[in-house]
N, CA, C and O atoms as CSV, one atom per row, in Angstrom:
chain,resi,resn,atom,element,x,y,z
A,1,UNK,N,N,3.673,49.606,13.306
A,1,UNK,CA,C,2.769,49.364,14.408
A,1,UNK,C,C,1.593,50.308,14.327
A,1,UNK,O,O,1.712,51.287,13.591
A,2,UNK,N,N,0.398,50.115,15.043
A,2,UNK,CA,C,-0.755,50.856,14.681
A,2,UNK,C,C,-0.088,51.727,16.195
A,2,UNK,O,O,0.906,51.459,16.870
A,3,UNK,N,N,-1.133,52.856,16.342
A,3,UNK,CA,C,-1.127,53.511,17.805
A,3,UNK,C,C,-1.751,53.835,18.462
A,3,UNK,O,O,-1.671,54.860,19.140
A,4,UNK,N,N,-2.933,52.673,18.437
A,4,UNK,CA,C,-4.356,52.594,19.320
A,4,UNK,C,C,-4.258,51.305,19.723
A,4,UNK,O,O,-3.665,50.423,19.103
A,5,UNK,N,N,-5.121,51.119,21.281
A,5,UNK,CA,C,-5.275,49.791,21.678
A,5,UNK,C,C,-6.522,50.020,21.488
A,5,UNK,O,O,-7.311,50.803,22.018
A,6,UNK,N,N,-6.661,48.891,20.287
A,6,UNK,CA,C,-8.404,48.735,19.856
A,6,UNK,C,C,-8.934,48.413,20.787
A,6,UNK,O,O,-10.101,48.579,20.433
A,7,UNK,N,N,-8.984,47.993,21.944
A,7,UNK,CA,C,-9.765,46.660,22.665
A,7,UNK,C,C,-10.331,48.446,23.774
A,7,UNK,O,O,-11.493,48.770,24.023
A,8,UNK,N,N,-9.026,49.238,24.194
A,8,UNK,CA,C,-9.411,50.124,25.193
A,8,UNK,C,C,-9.941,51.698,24.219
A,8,UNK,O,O,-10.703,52.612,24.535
A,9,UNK,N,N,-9.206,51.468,23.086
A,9,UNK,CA,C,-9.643,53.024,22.121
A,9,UNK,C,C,-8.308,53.780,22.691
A,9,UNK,O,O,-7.832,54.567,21.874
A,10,UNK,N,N,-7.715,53.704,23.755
A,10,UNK,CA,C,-6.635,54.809,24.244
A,10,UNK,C,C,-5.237,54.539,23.689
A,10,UNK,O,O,-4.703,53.434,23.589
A,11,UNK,N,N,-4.793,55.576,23.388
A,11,UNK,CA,C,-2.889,55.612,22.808
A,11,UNK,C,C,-2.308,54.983,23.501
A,11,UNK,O,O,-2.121,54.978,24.718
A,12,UNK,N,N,-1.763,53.981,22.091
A,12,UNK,CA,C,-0.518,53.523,23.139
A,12,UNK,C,C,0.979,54.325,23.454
A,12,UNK,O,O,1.695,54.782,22.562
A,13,UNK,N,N,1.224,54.377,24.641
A,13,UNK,CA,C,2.154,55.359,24.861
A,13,UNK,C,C,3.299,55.063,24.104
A,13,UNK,O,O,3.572,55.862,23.208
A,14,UNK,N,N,4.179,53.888,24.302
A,14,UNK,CA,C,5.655,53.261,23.883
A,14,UNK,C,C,5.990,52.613,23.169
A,14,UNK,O,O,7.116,52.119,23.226
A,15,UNK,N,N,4.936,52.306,21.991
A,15,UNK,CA,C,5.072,51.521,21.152
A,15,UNK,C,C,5.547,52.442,19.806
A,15,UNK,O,O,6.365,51.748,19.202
A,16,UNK,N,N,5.376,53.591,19.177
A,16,UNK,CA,C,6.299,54.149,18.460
A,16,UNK,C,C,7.317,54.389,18.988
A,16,UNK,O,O,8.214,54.103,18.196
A,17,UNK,N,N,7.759,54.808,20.015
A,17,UNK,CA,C,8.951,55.405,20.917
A,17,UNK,C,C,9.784,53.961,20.579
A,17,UNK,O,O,10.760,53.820,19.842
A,18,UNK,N,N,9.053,52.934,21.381
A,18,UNK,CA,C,10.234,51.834,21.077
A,18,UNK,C,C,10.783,51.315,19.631
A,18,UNK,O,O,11.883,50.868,19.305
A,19,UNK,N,N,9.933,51.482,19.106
A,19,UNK,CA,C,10.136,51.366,17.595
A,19,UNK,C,C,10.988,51.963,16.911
A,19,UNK,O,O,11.771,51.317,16.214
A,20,UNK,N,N,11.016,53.162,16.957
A,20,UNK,CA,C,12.001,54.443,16.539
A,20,UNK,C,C,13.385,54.061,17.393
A,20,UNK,O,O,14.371,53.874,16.680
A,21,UNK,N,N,13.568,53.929,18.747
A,21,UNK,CA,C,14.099,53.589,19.259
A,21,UNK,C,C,15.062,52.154,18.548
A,21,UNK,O,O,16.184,52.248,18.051
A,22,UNK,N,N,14.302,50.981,18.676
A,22,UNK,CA,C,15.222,50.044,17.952
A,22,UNK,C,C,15.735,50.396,16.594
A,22,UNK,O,O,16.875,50.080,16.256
A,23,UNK,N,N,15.111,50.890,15.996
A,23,UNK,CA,C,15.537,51.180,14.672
A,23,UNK,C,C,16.845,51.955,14.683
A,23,UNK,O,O,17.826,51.577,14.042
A,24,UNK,N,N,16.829,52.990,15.389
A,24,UNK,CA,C,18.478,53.279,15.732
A,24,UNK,C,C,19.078,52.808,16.489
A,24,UNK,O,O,19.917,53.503,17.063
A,25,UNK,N,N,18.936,51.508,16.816
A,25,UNK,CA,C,19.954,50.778,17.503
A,25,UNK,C,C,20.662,49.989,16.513
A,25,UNK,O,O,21.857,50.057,16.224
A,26,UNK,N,N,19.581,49.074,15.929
A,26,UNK,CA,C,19.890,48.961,14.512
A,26,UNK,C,C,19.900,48.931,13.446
A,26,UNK,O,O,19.540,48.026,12.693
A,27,UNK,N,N,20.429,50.189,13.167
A,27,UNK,CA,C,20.889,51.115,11.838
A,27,UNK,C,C,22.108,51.708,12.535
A,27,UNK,O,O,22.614,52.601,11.855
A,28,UNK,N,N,22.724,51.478,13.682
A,28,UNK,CA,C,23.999,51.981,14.066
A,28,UNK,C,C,25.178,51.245,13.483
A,28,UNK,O,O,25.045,50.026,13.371
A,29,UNK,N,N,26.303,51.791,13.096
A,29,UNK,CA,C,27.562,50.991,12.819
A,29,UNK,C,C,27.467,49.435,13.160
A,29,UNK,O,O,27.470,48.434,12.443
A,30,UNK,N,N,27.352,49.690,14.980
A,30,UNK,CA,C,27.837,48.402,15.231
A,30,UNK,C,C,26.805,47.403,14.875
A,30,UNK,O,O,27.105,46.232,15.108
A,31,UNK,N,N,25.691,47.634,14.376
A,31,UNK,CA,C,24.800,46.354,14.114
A,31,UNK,C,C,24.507,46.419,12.166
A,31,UNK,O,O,24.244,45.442,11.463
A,32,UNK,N,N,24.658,47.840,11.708
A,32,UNK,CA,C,24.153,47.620,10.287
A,32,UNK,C,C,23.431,47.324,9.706
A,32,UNK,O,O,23.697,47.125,8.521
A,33,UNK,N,N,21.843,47.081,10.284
A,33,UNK,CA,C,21.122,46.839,9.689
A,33,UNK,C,C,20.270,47.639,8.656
A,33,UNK,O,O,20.345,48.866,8.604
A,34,UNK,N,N,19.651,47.087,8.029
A,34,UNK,CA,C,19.323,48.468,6.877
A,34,UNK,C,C,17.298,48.272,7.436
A,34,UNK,O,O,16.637,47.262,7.195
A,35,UNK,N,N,16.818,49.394,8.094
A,35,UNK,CA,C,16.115,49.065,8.890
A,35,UNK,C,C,14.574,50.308,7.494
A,35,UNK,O,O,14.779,51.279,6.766
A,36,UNK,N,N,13.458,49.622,7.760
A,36,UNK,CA,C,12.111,49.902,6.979
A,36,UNK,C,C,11.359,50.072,7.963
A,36,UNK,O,O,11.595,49.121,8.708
A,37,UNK,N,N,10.302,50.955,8.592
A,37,UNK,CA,C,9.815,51.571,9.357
A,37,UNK,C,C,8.065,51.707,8.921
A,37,UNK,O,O,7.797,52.314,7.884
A,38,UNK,N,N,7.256,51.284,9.523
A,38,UNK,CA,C,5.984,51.397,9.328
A,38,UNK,C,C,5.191,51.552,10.440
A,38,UNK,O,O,4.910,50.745,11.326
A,39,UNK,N,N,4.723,53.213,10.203
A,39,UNK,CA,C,4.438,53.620,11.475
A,39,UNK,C,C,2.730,54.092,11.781
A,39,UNK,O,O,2.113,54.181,10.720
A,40,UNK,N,N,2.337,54.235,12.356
A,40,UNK,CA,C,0.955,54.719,13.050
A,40,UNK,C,C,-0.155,54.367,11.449
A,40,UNK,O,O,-0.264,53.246,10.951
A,41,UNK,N,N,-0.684,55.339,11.043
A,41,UNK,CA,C,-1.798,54.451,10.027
A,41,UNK,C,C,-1.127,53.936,8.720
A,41,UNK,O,O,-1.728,53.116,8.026
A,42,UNK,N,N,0.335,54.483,8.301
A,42,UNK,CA,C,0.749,53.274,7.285
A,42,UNK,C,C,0.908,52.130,7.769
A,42,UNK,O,O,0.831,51.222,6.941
A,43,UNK,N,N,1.131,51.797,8.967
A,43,UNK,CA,C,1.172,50.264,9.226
A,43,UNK,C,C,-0.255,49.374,9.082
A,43,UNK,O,O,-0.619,48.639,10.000
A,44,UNK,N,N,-0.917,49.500,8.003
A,44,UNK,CA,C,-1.793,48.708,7.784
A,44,UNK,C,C,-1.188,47.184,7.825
A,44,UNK,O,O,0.011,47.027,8.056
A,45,UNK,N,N,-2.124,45.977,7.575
A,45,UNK,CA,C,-2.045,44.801,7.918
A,45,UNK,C,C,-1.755,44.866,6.420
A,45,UNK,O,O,-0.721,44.200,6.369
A,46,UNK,N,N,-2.015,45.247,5.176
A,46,UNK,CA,C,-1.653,44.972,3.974
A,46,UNK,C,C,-0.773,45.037,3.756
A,46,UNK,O,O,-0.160,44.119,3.209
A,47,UNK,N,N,0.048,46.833,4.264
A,47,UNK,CA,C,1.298,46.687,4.296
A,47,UNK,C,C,2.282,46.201,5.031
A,47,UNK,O,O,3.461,46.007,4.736
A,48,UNK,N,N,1.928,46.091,5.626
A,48,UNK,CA,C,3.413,44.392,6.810
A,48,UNK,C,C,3.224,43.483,6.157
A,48,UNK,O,O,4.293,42.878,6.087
A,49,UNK,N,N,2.231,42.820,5.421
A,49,UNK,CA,C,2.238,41.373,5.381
A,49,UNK,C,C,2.941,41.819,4.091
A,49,UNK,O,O,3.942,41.105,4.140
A,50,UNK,N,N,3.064,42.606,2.875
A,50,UNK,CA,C,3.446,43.133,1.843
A,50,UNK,C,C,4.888,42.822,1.830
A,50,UNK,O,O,5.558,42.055,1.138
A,51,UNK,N,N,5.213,43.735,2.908
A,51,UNK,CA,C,6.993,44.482,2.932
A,51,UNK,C,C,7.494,42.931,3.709
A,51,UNK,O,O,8.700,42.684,3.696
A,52,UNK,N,N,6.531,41.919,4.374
A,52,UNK,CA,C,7.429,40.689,4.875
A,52,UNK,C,C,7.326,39.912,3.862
A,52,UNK,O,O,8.120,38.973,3.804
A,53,UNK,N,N,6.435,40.064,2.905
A,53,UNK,CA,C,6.786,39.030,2.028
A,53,UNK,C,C,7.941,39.619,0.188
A,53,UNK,O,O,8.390,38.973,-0.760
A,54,UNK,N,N,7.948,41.296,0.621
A,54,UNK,CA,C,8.922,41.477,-0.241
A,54,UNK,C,C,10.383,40.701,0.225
A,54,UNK,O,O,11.072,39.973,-0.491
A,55,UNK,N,N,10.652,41.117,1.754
A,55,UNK,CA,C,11.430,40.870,2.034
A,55,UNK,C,C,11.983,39.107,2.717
A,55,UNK,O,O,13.031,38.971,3.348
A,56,UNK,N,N,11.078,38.010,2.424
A,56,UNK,CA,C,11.464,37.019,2.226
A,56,UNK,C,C,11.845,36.633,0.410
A,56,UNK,O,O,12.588,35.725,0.036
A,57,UNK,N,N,11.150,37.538,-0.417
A,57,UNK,CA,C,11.219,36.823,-1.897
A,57,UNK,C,C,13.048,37.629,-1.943
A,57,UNK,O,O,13.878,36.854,-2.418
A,58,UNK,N,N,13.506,38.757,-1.586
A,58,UNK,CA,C,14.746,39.179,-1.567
A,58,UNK,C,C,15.889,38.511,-0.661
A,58,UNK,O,O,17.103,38.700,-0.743
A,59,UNK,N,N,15.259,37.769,0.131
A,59,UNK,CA,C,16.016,37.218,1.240
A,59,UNK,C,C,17.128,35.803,0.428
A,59,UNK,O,O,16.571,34.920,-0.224
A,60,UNK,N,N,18.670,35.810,0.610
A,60,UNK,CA,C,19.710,35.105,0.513
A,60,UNK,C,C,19.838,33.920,1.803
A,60,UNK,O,O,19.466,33.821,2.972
A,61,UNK,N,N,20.518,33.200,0.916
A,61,UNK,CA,C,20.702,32.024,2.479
A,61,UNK,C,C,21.443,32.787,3.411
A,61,UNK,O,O,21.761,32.290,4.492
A,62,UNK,N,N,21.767,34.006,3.087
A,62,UNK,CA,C,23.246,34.722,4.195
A,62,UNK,C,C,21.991,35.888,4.835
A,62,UNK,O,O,22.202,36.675,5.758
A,63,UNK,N,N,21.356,35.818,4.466
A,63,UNK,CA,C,20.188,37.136,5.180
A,63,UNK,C,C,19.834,36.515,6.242
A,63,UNK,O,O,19.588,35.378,6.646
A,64,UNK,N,N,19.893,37.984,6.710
A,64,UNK,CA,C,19.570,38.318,8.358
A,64,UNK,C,C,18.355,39.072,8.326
A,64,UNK,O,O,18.389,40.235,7.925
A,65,UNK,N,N,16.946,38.377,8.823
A,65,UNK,CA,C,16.315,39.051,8.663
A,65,UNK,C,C,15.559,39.271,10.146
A,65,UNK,O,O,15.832,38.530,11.090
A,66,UNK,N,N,14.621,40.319,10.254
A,66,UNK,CA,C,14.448,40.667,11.434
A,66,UNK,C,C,12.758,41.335,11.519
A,66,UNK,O,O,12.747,42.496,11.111
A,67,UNK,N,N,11.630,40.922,11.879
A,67,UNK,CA,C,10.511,41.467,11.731
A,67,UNK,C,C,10.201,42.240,13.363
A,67,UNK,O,O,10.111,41.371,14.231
A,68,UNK,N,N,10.095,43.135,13.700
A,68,UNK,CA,C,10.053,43.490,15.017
A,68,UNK,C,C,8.330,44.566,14.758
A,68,UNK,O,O,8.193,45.498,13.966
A,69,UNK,N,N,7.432,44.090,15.568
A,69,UNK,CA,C,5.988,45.121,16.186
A,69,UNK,C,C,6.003,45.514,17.324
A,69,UNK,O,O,6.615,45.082,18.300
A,70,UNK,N,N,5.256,46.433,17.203
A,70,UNK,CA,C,5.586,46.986,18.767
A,70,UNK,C,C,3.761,48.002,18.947
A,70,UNK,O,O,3.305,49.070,18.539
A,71,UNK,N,N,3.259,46.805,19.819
A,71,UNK,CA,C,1.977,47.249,19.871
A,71,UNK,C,C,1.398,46.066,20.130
A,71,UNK,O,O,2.105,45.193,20.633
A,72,UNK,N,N,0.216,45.831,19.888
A,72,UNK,CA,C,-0.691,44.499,20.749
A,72,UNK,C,C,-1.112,43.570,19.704
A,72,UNK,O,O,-1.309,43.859,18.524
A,73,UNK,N,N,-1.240,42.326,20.301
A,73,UNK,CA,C,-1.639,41.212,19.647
A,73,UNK,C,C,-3.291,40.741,20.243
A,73,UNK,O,O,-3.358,40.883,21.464
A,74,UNK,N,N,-4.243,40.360,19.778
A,74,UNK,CA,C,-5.826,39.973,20.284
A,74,UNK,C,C,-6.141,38.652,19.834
A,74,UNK,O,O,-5.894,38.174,18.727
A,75,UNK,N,N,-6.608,38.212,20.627
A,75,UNK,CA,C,-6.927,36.824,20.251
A,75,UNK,C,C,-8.554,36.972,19.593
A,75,UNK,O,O,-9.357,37.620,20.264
A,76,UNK,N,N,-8.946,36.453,18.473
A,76,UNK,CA,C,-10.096,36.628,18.316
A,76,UNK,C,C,-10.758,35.001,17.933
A,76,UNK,O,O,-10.145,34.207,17.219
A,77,UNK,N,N,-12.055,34.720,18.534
A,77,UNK,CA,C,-12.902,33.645,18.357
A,77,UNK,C,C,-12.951,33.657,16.948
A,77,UNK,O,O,-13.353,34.659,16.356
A,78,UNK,N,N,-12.453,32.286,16.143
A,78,UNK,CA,C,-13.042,32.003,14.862
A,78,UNK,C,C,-13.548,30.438,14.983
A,78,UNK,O,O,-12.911,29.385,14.996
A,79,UNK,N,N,-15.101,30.752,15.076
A,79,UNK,CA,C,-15.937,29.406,15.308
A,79,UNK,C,C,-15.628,28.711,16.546
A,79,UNK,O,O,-14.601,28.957,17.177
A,80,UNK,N,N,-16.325,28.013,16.841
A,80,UNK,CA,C,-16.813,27.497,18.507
A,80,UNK,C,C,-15.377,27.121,19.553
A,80,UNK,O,O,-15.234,27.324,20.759
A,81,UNK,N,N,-14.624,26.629,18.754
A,81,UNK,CA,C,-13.199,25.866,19.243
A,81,UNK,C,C,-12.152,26.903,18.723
A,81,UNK,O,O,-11.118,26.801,19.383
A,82,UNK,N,N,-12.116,27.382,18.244
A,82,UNK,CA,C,-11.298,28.027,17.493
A,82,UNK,C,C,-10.582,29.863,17.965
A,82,UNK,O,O,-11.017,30.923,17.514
A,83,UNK,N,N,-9.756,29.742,18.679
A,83,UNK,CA,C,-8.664,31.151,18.449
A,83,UNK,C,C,-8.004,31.616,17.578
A,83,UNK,O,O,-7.263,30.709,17.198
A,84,UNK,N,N,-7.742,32.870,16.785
A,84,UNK,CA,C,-6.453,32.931,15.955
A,84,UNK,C,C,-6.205,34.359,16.668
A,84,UNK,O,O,-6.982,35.299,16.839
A,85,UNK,N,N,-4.571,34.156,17.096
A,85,UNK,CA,C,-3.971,35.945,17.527
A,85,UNK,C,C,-3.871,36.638,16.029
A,85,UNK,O,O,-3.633,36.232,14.892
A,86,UNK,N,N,-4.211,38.020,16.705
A,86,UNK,CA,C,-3.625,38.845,15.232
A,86,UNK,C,C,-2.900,39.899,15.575
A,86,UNK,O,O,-3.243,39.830,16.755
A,87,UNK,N,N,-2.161,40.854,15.559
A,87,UNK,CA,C,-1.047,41.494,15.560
A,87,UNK,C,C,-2.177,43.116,15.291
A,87,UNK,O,O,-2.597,43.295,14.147
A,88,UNK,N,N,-2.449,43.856,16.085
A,88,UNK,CA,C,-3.597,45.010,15.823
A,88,UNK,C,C,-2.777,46.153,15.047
A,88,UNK,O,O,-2.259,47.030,15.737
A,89,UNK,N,N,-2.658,46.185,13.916
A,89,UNK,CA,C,-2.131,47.013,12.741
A,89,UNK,C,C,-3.582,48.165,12.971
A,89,UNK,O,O,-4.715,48.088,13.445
A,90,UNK,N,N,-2.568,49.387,12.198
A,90,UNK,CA,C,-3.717,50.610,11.956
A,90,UNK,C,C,-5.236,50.249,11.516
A,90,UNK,O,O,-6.062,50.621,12.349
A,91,UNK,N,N,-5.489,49.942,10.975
A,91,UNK,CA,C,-6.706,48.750,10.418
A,91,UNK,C,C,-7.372,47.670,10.812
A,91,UNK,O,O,-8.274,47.096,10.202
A,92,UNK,N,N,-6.817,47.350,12.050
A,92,UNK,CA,C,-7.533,46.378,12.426
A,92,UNK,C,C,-8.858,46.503,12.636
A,92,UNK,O,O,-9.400,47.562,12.952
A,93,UNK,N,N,-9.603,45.096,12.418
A,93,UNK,CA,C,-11.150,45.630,12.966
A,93,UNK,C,C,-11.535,44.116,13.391
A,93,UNK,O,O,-11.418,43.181,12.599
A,94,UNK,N,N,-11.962,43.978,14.594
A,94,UNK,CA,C,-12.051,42.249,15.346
A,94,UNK,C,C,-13.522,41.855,14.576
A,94,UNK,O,O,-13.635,40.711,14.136
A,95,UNK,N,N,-14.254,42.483,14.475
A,95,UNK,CA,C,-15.399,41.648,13.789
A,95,UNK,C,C,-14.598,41.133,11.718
A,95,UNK,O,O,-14.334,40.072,11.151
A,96,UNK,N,N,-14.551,42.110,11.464
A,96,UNK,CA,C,-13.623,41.520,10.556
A,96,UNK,C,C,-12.796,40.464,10.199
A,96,UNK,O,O,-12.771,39.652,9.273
A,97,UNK,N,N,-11.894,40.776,11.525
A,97,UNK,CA,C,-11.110,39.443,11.493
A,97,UNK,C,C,-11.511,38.006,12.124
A,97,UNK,O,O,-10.950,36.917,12.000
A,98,UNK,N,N,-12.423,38.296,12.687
A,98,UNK,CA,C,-13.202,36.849,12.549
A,98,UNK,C,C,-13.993,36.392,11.743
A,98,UNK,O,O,-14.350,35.232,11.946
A,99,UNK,N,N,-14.625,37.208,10.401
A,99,UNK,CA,C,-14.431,36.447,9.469
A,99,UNK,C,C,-13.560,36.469,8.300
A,99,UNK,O,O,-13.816,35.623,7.443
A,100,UNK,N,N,-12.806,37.078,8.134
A,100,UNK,CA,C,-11.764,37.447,7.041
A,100,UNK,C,C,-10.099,37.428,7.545
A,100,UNK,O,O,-9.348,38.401,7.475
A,101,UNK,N,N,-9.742,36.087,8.058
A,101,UNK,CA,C,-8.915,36.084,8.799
A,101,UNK,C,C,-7.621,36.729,7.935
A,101,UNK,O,O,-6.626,37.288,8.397
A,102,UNK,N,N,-8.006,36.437,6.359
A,102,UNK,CA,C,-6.740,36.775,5.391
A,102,UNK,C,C,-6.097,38.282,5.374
A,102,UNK,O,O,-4.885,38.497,5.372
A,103,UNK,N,N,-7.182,39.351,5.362
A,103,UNK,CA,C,-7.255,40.069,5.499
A,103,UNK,C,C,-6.200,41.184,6.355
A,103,UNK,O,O,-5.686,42.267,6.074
A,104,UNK,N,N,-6.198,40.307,7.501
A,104,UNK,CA,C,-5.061,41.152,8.555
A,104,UNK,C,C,-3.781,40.093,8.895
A,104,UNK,O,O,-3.515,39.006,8.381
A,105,UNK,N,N,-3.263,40.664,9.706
A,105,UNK,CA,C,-2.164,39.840,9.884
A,105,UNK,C,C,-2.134,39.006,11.417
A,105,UNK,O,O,-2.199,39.499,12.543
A,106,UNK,N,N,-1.995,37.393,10.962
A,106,UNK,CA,C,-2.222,36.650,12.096
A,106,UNK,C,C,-0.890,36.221,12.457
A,106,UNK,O,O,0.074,36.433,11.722
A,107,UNK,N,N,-0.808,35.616,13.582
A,107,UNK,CA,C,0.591,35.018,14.426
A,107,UNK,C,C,0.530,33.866,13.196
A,107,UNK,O,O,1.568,33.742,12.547
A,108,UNK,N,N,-0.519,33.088,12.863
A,108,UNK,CA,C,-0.644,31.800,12.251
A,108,UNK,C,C,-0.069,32.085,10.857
A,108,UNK,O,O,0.989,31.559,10.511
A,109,UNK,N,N,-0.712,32.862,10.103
A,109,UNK,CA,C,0.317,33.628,8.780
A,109,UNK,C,C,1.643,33.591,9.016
A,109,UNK,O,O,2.359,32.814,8.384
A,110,UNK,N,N,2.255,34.631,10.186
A,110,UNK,CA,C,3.425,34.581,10.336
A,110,UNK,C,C,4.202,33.075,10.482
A,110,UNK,O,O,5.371,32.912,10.131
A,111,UNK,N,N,3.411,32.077,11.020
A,111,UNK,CA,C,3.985,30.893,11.289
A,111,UNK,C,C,4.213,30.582,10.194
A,111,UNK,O,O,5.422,30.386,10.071
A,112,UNK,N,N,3.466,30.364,8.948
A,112,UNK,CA,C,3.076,29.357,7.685
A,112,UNK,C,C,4.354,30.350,6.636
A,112,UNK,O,O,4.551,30.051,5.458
C-alpha cells in the first residue's frame, strides 16, 4: 500500500497498521498463509501488478490466493464518458494515469 492520500497529501493513518495487522492474522497457525508484504514506497504500481502476476503464473488449481490493499482507490476521467478506478500505490500520479492507464494499477486490470 502507498501511505499518502494523494487527493488530500496527508498520512494515511491505518492503512499500514491494518496491513501488518492482517498479515499476522494470516501467517498464524490457524490460517497458514505464506503472506508477501509491500509496504509504503516499495509498493509501487509496478511492483503489485509484478508480484500478482508472479503469483497467478505459480498459482495450482488447489491455490488459495489472496490479494489484500489497504489504502485508497480514485476514480480518474479517461476521455469524455469514460472512468477507470486505480488503486493509489506509492507512485501514483492522476495526470499520468489518465493517460497511461497501463502504467499503474487499475480495478479494470485487476478484473481482466
Amino acid at each position: 500500500n502507498g501511505d499518502r492520500d494523494e487527493r488530500a497529501g496527508a498520512p494515511l493513518r491505518g492503512a499500514r497498521g491494518d496491513a501488518l495487522a492482517l498479515a499476522a492474522t494470516l501467517e498464524a497457525p490457524s490460517c497458514g498463509f505464506a503472506v508477501e508484504l509491500l509496504l509504503g514506497e516499495e509498493a509501487t504500481a509496478a511492483a503489485v501488478k509484478g508480484r500478482i502476476e508472479d503469483l497467478l503464473d505459480e498459482a495450482t488449481a488447489e491455490s488459495e490466493l489472496l490479494v489484500y490493499f489497504s489504502g485508497h482507490a480514485l476514480p480518474i476521467a479517461r476521455g469524455q464518458r469514460h472512468n477507470e478506478t486505480f488503486l493509489v500505490t506509492s507512485d501514483f500520479d492522476p495526470a499520468r494515469a489518465a493517460k497511461r492507464a497501463e502504467r499503474f494499477l487499475s480495478l479494470r486490470w485487476l478484473y481482466d
